[in-house]
C-alpha positions as CSV (number, residue, x, y, z in Angstrom):
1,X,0.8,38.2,-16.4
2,X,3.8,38.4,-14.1
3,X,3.5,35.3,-12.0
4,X,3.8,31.6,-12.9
5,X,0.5,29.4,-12.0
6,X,-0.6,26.0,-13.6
7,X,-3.8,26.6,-12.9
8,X,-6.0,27.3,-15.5
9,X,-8.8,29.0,-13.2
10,X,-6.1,31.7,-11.6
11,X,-5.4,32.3,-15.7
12,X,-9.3,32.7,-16.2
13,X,-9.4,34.7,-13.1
14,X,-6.8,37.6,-14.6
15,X,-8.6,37.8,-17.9
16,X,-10.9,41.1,-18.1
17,X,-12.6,39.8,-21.7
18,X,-13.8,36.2,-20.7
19,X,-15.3,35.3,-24.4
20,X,-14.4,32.1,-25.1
21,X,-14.3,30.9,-21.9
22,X,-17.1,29.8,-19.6
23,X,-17.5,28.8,-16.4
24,X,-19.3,26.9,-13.9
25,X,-19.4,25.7,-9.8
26,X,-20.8,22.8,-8.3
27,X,-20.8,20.6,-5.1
28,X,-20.1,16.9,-5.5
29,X,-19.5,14.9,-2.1
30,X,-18.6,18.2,-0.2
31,X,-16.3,19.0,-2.8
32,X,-16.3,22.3,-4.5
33,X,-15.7,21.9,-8.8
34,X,-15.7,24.7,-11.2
35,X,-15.4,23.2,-14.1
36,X,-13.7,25.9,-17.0
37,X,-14.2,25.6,-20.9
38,X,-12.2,27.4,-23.0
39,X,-14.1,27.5,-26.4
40,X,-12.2,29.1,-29.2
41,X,-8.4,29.9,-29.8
42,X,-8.5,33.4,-29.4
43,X,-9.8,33.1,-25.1
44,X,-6.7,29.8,-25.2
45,X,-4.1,32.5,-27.1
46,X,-5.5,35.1,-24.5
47,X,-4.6,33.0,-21.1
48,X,-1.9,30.5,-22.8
49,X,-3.9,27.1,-22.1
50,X,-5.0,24.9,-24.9
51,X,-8.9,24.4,-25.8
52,X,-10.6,22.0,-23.3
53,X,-12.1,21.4,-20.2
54,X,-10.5,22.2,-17.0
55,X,-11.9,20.8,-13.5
56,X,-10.5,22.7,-10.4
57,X,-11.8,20.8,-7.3
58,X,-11.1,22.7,-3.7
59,X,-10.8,20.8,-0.2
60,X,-9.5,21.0,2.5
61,X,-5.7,21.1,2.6
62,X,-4.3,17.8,2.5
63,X,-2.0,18.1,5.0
64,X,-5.2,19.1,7.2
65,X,-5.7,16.4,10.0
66,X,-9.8,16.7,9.3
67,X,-9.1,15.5,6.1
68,X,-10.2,11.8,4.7
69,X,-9.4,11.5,1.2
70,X,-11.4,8.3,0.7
71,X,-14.6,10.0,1.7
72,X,-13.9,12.7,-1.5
73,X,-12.3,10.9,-4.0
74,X,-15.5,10.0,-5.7
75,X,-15.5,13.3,-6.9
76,X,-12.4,13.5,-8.6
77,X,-13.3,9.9,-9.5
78,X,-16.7,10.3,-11.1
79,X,-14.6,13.4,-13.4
80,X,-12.3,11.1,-15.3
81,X,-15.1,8.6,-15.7
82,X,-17.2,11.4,-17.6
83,X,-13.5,11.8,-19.9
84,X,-12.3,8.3,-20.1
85,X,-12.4,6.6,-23.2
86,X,-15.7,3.2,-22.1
87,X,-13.3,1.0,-23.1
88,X,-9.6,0.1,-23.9
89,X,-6.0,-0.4,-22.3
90,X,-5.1,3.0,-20.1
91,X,-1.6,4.2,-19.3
92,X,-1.2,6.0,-16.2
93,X,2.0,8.2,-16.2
94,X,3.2,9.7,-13.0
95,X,5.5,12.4,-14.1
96,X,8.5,14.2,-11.6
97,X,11.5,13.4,-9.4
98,X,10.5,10.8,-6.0
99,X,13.8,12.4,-4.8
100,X,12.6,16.3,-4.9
101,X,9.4,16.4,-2.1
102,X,7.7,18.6,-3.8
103,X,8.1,17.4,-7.8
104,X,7.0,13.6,-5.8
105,X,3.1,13.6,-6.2
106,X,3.9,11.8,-10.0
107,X,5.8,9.2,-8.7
108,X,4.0,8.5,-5.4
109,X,0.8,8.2,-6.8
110,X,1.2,5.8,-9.7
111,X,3.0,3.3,-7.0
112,X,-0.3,2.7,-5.3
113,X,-2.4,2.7,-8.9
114,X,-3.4,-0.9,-9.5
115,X,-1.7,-2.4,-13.0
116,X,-3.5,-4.7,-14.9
117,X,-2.4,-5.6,-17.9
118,X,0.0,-8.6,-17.0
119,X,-3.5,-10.2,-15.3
120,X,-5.0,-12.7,-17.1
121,X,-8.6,-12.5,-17.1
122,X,-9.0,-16.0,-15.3
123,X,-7.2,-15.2,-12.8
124,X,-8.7,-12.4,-12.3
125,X,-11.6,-14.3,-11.6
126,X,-10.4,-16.7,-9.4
127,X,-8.9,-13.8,-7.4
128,X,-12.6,-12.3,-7.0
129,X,-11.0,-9.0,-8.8
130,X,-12.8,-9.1,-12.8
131,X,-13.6,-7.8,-14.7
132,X,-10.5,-5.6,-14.6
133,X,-9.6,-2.9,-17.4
134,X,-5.9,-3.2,-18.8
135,X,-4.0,-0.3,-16.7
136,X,-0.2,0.1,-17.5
137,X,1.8,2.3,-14.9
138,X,4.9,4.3,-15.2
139,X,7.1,6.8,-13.5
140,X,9.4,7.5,-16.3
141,X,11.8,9.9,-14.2
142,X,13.1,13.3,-15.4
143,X,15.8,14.0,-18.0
144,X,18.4,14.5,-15.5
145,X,17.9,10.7,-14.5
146,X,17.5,9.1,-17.0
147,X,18.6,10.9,-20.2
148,X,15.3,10.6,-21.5
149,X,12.6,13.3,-21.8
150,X,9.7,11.9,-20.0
151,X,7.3,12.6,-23.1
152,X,9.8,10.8,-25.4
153,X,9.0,7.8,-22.9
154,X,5.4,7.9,-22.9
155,X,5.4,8.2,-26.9
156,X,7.9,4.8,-26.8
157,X,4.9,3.1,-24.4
158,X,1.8,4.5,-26.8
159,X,3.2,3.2,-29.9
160,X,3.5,-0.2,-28.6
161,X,0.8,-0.9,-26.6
162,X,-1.6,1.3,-28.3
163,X,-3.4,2.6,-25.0
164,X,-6.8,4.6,-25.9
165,X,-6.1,7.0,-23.1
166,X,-3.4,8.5,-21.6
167,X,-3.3,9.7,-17.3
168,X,-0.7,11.9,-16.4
169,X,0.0,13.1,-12.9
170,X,2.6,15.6,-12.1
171,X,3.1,18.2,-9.0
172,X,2.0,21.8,-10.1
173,X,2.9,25.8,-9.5
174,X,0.2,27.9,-8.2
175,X,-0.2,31.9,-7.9
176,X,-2.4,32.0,-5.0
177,X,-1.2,30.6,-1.1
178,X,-4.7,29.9,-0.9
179,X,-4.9,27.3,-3.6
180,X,-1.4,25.5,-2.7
181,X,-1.9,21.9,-1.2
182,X,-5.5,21.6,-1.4
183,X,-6.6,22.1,-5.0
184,X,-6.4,19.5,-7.9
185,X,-7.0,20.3,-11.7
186,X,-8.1,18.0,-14.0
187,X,-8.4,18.8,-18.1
188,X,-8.1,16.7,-21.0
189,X,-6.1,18.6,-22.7
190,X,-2.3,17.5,-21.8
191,X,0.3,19.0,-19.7
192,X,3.5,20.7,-20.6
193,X,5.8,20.1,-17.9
194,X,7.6,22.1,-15.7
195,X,5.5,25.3,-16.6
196,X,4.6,26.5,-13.7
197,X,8.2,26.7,-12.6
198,X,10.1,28.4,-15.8
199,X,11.3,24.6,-16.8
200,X,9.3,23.8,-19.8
201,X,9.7,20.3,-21.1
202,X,7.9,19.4,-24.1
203,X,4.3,18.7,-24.4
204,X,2.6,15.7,-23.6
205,X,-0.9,16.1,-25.7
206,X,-3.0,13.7,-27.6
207,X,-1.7,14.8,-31.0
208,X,1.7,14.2,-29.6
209,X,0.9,10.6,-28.2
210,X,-1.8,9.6,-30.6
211,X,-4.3,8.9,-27.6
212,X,-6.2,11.0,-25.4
213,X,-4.6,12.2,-22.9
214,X,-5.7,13.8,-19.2
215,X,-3.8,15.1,-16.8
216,X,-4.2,15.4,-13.0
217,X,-1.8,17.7,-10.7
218,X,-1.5,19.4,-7.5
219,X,-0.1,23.0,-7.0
220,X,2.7,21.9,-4.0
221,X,5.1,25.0,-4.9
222,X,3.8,28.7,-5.2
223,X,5.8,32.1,-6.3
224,X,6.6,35.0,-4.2
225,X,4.1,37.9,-4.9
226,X,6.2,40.6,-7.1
227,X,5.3,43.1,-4.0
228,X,7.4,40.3,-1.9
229,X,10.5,39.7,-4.5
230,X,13.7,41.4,-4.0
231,X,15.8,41.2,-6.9
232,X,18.1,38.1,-5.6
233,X,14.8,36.0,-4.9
234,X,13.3,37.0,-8.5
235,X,12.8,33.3,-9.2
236,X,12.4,31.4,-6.0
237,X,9.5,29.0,-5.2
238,X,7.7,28.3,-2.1
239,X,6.5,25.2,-0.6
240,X,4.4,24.2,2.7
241,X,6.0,23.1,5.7
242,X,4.4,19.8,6.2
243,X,5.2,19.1,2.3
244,X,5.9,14.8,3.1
245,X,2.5,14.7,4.4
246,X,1.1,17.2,1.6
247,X,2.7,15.2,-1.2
248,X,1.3,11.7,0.7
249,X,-2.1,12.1,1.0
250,X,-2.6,14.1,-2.6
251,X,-1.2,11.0,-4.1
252,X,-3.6,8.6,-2.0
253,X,-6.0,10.7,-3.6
254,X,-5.4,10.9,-6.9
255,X,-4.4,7.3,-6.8
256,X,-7.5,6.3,-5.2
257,X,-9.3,8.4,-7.8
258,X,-7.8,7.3,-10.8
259,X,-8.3,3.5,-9.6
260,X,-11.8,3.9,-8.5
261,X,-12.2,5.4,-12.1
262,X,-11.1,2.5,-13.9
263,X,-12.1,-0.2,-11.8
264,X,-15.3,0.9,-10.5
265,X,-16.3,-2.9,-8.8
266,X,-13.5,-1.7,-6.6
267,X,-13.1,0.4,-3.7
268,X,-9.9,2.1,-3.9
269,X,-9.2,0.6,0.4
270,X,-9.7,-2.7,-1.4
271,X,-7.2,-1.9,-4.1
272,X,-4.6,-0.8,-1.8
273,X,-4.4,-3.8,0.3
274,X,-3.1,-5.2,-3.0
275,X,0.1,-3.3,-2.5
């Protein structure tokens, strides 16, 4: 395959021999979900994604004016219930640079997820909030920040606290124009970093943390179709115009998923007047 895409369903899409892999569509609250298993090593060798589920959910664009994410993040929402451990302290990472627009949906969505764990469950109570499940949130930066691989970070946080799942949210590379600003993916499988632009960082999986981890991300950057590349723009990227507003609303969304996940006697509107 000649183009760089982090989504797994463009990868499934490409493959002529789709043993291993299986496939299904659904509608939950006007949002479109195929949900995509790959089965066996040989279909994950075959389209270079681990075994696991994969959850595509299409919208409208976010950057779309029609577009209310808290009347479709239930969707996303009832998702990572179905993968979330019942129980246990979760650690919501939100990988990428807050100074790069389009590497910001990490950082900007973890800033409105509601942390927990410094709470004490009395006042909690008194505050009309419990029960609330222990959240931890991070935006560990990127190497060139910090000097510290963001996975090495999360690893550091998991062997202290001992979280029983991971959340990581980073921006995303797509193949298709189509998909860009108006798809998220969601798998329990990890994420390796940078991928989707040719800057792998290393692997953030549950056999690397010690805890389950799943991932959310929206494609905000596309490649140039070979049949578009001249040789001097071999390895550029594009990204929508209205990229702020992209990046904005796809991390109220994933943020108001993610929260409505984990405290469910919370709506997410409630949850951000905390902030």
């Amino acid at each position: 395959m000649n183009y760089r895409t982090d989504l797994t369903i463009e990868l499934a899409e490409e493959v002529q021999d789709k043993e291993g892999i299986t496939s299904d569509v659904s509608v939950i609250n006007g949002v479109t979900v195929t949900r995509t298993v790959i089965r066996n090593k040989e279909a994950a060798d075959l389209i270079g994604k681990p075994q696991g589920k994969y959850y595509t959910l299409e919208m409208l664009p976010f950057s779309d004016a029609a577009f209310e994410p808290d009347e479709c993040f239930e969707a996303a929402a009832d998702i990572l219930r179905e993968l979330l451990p019942e129980h246990g302290c979760v650690l919501a990472a939100g990988l990428g640079n807050s100074s790069i627009t389009p590497d910001s949906i990490g950082p900007k969505s973890v800033s409105r997820i509601l942390a927990t764990r410094h709470i004490p469950g009395e006042l909690a109570e008194k505050c009309g909030l419990a029960p609330l499940r222990q959240t931890v949130v991070i935006a560990p930066g990127v190497l060139g920040q910090t000097g510290i691989e963001a996975a090495e970070h999360i690893k550091w946080l998991c062997e202290g606290l001992r979280p029983s799942a991971v959340v990581v949210i980073d921006a995303m590379a797509a193949k298709s124009l189509s998909r860009l600003g108006k798809t998220l993916q969601i798998c329990d499988t990890g994420i390796s970093p940078g991928s989707g632009v040719g800057n792998d960082r290393p692997c953030i999986d549950s056999a690397y943390l010690g805890a389950k981890v799943i991932s959310l991300g929206v494609p905000t950057v596309a490649g140039l179709h070979p049949e578009d590349r001249a040789d001097t723009a071999s390895n550029m990227m594009i990204t929508p115009r209205e990229i702020d507003l992209l990046t904005d609303r796809a991390a109220r969304f994933i943020a108001s998923a993610v929260n409505g996940a984990l405290q469910p006697h919370l709506h997410p509107t409630e949850i951000m007047k905390l902030f």
